[in-house]
C-alpha positions in Angstrom: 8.5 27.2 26.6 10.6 24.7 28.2 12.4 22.3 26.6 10.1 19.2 27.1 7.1 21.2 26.2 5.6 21.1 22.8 2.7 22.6 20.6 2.2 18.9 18.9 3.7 15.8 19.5 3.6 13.0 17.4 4.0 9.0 18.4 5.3 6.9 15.5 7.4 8.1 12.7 5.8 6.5 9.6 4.7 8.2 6.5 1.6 9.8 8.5 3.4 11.2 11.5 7.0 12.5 10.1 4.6 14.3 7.1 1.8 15.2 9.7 5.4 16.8 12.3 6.9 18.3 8.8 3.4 20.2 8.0 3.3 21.6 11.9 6.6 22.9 12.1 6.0 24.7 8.8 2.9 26.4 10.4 5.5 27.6 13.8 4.3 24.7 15.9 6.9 23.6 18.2 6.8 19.3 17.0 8.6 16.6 18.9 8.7 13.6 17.3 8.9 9.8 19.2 10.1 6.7 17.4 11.0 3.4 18.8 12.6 2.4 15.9 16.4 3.7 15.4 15.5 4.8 11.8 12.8 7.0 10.4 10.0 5.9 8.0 7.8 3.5 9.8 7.1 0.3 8.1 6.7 1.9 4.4 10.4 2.6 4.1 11.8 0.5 6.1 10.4 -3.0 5.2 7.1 -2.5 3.4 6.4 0.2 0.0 10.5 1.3 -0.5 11.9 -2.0 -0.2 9.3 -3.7 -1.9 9.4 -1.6 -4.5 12.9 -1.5 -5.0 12.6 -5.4 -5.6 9.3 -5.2 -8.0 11.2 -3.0 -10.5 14.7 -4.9 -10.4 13.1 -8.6 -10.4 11.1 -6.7 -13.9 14.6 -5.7 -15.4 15.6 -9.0 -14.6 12.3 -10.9 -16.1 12.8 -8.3 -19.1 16.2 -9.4 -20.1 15.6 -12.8 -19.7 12.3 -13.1 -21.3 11.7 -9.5 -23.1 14.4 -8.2 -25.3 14.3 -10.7 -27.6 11.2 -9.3 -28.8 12.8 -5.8 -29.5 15.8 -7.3 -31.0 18.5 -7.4 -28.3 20.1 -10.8 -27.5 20.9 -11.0 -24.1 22.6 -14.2 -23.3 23.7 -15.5 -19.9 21.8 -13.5 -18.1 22.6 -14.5 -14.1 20.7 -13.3 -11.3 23.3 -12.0 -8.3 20.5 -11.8 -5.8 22.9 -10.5 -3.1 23.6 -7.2 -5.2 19.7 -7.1 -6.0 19.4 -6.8 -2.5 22.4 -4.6 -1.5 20.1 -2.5 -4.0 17.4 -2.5 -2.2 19.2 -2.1 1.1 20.8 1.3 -0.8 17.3 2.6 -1.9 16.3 2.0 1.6 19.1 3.6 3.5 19.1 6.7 1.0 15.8 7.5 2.0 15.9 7.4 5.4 18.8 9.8 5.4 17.0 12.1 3.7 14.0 12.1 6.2 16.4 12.7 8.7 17.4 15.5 7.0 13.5 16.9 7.1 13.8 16.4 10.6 16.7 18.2 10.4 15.7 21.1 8.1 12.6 21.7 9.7 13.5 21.8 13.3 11.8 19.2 14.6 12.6 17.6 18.0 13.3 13.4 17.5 13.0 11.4 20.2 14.3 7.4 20.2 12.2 5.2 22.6 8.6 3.8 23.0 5.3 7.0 23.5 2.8 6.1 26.4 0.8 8.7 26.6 0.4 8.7 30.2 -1.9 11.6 31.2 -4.1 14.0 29.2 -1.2 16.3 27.8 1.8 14.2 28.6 3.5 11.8 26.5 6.4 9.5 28.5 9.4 8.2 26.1 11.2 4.9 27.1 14.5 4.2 25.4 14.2 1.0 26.8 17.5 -0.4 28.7 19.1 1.2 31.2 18.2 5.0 29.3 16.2 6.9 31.1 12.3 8.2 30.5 11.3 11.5 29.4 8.3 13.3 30.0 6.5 16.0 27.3 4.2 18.3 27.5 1.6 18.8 24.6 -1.1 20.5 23.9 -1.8 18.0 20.9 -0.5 14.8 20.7 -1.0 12.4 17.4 -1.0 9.0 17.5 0.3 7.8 14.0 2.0 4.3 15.0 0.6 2.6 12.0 0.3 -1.2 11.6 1.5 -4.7 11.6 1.5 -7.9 10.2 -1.8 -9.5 11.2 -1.4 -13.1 12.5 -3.3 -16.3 10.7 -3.6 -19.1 13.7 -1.8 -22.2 13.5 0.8 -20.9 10.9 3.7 -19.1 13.2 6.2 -16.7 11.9 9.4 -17.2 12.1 10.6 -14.7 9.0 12.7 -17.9 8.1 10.5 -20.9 6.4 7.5 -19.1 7.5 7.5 -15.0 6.7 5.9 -11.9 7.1 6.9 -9.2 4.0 9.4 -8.3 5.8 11.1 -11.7 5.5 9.8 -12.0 2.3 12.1 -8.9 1.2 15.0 -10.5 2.7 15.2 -14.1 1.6 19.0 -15.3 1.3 18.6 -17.3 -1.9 15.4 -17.5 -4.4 13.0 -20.4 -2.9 12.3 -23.4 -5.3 8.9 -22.9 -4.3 6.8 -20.7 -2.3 3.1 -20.3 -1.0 1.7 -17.1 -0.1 -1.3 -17.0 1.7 -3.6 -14.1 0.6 -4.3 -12.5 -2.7 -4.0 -8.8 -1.4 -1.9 -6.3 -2.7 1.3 -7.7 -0.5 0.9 -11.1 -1.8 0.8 -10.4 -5.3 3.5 -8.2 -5.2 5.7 -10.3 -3.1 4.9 -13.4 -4.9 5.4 -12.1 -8.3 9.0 -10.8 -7.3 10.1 -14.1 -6.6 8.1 -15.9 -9.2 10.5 -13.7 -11.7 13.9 -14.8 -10.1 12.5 -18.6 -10.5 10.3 -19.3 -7.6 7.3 -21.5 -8.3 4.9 -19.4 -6.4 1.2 -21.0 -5.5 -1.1 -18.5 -4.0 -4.1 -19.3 -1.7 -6.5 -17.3 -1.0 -9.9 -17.8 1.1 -12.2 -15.3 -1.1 -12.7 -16.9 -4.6 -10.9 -14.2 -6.3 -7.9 -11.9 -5.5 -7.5 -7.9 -5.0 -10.3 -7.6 -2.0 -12.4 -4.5 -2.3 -11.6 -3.8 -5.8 -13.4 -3.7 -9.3 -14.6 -7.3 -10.0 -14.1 -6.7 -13.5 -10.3 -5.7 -12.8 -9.6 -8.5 -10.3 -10.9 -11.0 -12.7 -8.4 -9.8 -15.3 -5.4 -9.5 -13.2 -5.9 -12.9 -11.7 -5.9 -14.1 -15.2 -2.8 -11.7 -16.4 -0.5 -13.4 -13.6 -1.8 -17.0 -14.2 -0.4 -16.4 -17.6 2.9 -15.6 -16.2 3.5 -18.6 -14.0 1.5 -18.1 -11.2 -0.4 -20.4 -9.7 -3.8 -19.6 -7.6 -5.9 -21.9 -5.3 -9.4 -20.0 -4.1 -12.0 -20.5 -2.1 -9.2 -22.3 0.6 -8.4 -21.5 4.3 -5.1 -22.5 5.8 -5.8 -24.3 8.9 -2.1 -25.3 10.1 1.3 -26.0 9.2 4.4 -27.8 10.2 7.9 -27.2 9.5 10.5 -29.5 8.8 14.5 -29.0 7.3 12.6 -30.0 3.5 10.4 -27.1 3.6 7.0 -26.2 5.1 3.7 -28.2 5.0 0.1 -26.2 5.3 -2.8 -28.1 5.7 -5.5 -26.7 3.5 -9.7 -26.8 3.8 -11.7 -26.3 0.9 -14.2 -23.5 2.0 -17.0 -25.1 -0.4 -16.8 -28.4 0.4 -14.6 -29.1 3.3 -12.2 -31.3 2.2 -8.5 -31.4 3.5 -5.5 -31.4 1.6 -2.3 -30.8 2.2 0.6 -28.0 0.9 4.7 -28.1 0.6 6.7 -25.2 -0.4 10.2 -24.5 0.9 8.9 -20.9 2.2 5.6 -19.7 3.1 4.2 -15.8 2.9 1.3 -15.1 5.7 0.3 -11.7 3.5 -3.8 -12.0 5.0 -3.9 -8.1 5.8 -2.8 -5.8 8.7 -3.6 -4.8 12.1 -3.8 -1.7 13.8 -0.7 -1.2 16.1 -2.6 0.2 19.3 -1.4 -1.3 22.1 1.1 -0.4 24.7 0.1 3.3 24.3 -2.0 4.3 27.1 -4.8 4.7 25.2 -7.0 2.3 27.7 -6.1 4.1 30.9 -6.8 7.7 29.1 -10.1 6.7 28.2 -9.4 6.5 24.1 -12.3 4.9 22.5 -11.2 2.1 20.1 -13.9 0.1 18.1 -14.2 -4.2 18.1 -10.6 -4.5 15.8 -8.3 -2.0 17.7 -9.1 0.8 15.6 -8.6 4.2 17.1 -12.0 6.3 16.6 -12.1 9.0 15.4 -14.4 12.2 14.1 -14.1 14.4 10.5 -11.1 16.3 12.4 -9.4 13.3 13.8 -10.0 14.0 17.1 -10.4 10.9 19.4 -12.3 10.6 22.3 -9.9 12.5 24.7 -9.7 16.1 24.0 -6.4 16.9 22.2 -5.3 13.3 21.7 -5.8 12.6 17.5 -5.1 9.9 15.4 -4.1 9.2 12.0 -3.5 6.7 9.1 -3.9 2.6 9.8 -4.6 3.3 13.4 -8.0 4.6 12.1 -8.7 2.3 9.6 -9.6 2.9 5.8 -7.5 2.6 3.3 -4.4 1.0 4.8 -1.9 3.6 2.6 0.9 5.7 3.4 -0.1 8.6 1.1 -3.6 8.5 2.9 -1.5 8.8 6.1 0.3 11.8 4.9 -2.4 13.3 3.8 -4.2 13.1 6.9 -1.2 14.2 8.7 -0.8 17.1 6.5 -4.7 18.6 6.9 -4.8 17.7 10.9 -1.6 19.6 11.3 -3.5 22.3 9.7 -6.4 22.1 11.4 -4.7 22.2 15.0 -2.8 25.6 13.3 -6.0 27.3 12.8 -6.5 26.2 9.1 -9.4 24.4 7.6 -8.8 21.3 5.4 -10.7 17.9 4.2 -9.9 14.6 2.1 -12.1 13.3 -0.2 -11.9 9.7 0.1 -13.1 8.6 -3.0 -10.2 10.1 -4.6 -7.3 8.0 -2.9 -6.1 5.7 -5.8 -4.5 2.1 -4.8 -2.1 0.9 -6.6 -0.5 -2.7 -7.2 2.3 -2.6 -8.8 2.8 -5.9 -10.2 3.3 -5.3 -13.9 1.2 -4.8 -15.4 0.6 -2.7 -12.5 -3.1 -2.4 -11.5 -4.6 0.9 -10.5 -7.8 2.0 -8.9 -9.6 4.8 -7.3 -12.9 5.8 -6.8 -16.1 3.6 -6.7 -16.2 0.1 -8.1 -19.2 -1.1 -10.4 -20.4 -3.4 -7.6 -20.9 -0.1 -4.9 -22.8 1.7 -8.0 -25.3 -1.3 -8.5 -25.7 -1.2 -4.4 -26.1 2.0 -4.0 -28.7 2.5 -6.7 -26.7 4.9 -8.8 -26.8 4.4 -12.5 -23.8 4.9 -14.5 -22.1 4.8 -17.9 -18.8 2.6 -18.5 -15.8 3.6 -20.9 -13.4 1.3 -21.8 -10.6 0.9 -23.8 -7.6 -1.9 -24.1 -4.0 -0.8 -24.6 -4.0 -3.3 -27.7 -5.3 0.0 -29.5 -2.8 2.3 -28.2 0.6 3.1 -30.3 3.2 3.6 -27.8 2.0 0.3 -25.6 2.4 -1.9 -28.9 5.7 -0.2 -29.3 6.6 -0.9 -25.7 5.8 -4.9 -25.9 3.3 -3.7 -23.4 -0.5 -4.2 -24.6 -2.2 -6.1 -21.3 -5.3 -4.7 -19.9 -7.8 -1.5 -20.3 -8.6 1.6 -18.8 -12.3 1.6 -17.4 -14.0 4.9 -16.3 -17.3 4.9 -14.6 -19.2 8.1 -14.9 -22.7 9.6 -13.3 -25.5 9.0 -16.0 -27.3 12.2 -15.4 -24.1 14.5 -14.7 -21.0 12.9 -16.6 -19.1 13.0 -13.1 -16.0 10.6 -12.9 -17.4 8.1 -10.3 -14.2 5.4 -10.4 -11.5 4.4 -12.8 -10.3 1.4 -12.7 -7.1 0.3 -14.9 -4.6 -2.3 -15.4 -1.7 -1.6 -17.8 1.7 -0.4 -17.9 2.2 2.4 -15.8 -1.3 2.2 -14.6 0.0 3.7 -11.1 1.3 7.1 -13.1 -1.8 6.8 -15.7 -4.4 7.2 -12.7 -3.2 10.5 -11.4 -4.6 12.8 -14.0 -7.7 11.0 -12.9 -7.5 11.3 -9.1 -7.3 14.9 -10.1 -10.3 14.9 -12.6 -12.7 13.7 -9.3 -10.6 16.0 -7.2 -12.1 19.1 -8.9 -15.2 17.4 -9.5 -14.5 16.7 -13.6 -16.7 14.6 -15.5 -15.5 12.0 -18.2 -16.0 14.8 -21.1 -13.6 16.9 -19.6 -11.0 14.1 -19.4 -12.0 13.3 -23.0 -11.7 17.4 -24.1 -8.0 17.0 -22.7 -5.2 17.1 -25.1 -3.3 14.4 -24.9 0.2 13.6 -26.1 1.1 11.4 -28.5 2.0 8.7 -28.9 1.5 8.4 -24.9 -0.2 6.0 -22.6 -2.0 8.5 -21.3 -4.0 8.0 -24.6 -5.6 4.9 -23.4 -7.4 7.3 -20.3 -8.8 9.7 -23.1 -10.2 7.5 -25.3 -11.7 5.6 -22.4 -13.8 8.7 -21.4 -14.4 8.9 -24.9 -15.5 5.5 -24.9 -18.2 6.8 -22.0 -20.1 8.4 -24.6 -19.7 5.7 -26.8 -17.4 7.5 -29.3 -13.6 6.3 -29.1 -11.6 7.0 -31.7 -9.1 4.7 -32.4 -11.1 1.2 -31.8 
């Protein structure tokens, strides 16, 4: 095979393509691997999950030692944010990682190419450095397109990732705003905002819907909402942000009421457009190849992720879905598999999402409002971490596990949980729907103690109405 000839090529280098090129070199496909930007990782760990994260669990320590140790005895006085070595923390998590993705790359013999994919004929890919570098053709028998997604614009209101960001200013602010609006009450939003809102921003968020966390449990959004307004954060619903104006004293939005109308107007020093994500499908070729995309950009797909053009696939955001890097790896992983030969699946109901605010909020499966409109009745479990040893000994009692389970079969249909740890706590359930488990086999489960994992049991307990320790 000559060198510019591969088994599987993959455009895009996020969490979906590097795992999908990792899995096909493992099965002796020869993977090439094209990414425009200098480093590895894709958005996740280079300004989105990593970074973010990195941020979320210092601004805690931070909020903890400020705020939290007094209840555990420890006087911590003085306590002094240095943001730049928060961020230089950040920036180490960040770099870190990426080195040891190249490694992978590395390990697993995997051809990387810098530059920009167009896939420019059925089988060929064409990489452009950009500049004065020179293009490269490949061959490939099967080429992925896993280029992920970005930002998603909101009219009127014009990033400029300095008074008016994206996350990825919003990761990178030089000093902690006085105040700050984020519009939208998704998972980027909350996150983002309660970061700063820990290191002393006022933090107002405005969302269109009338409540926050889209697509999840209402019961679980209504408690969350109510858990952060405790902490300091502000929220103005039912509102769409219609323009905004910058000026040296900060930015002004102008605000419509969606039930009534009425205008109003905004100031904050910075403001976060966190309304959702787009799929990142242009410039590709995909038009002049004949790949079918539907009314937003998304690539289509079938169960096998093959597109329209034979032996052209696609892959995490592009397709829609859950907008997640571990979906993306997972899909990279079982189409990799399937182009070896192998057979594989993912069970989409079983993909938790997690928020992780803290208390972090946790969710996977179906939500009580699919179950009413689908017609499928159900028992609830519930049970608060108020009840549970170790989270009283933590300082950590906010919110319940809920578990929704088939009336006639005992089948885990959804859990839904906010709590500490609820991103760790949801696992053993994502693996309980895996294997098709019911809430009395979560309930039979021996569970340490004292653990937080407690507060899972004795929810399925609580499905058959026998909890023990409330």
């Amino acid at each position: 095979m000559a060198d510019n000839e591969f088994d599987f090529v993959v455009i895009g280098a996020g969490p979906g393509g590097y795992v999908a090129a990792i899995r096909a070199a493992q099965l002796g496909l020869s993977t090439a691997l094209v990414e425009k930007r200098k480093t590895l990782g894709g958005t996740c760990l280079n300004v989105g999950c990593i970074p973010s994260k990195a941020l979320l669990h210092s601004s805690h320590l931070f909020e903890e030692a400020t705020t939290g140790f007094a209840d555990h005895g420890i006087k911590a006085s003085k306590v002094e944010l240095d943001l730049k070595a928060m961020m230089a923390h950040k920036d180490g998590v960040v770099a870190d990682t990426i080195k040891g993705v190249d490694f992978l790359m590395k390990k697993n013999k995997i051809t990387r190419l810098l530059g920009t994919g167009v896939i420019t004929a059925k089988g060929e890919v064409t990489v452009d450095p950009g500049g004065t570098g020179k293009k490269e053709v490949l061959k490939a028998k099967h080429i992925v397109i896993a280029t992920g997604s970005d930002v998603a614009p909101l009219p009127g209101v014009d990033i400029d990732e300095k008074q008016i960001v994206s996350s990825t200013g919003a990761l990178a602010l030089p000093k902690v705003p006085k105040s700050l609006i984020v519009i939208g009450a998704g998972v980027i939003g909350l996150e983002m905002g309660s970061v700063w809102r820990r290191l002393g921003a006022e933090v107002t968020v405005v969302e269109f819907l009338d409540h926050i966390l889209p697509g999840m449990d209402a019961e679980l959004s209504k408690h969350t909402q109510r858990t952060l307004r405790r902490q300091g954060m502000n929220f103005e619903m039912s509102r769409k942000v219609t323009g905004a104006k910058k000026a040296k004293t900060g930015v002004t939005l102008t605000v419509e009421s969606v039930k009534s109308g009425d205008v109003e107007e905004m100031k904050a020093d910075v403001v976060l457009v966190a309304i959702g994500r787009k799929p990142y499908t242009d410039g590709l070729g995909l038009d002049e190849i004949g790949v079918e995309r539907d009314e937003r950009g998304f690539v289509t797909v079938n169960d096998k992720f093959q597109t329209s053009v034979e032996g052209v696939y696609a892959i995490g955001d592009v397709i829609g879905g859950a907008m997640l890097a571990h979906k993306a790896e997972d899909e990279g992983v079982v189409l990799a598999e399937i182009v070896a030969g192998q057979s594989g699946h993912i069970d989409y109901d079983a993909i938790p999402g997690i928020v992780y605010t803290w208390p972090e909020v946790a969710s996977v499966g179906k939500t009580e409002e699919q179950l009413k409109e689908a017609g499928i009745e159900y028992n609830i479990g519930k049970f608060p971490f108020t009840a549970n040893a170790r989270a009283r000994a933590m300082g950590d009692v906010e919110g319940f596990v809920k578990i929704l389970a088939d009336a006639t079969t005992d089948r885990v249909l959804g859990v839904h949980i906010l709590g500490p740890a609820a991103g760790d706590l949801i696992q053993e359930c994502v693996v309980a729907m895996e294997f098709g488990g019911s809430a009395e086999d979560i309930a039979r489960t021996c569970h340490g103690h004292p653990g937080l994992p407690e507060v899972v049991k004795e929810a399925a307990l609580a499905v058959a109405g026998r909890a023990l320790h409330i």
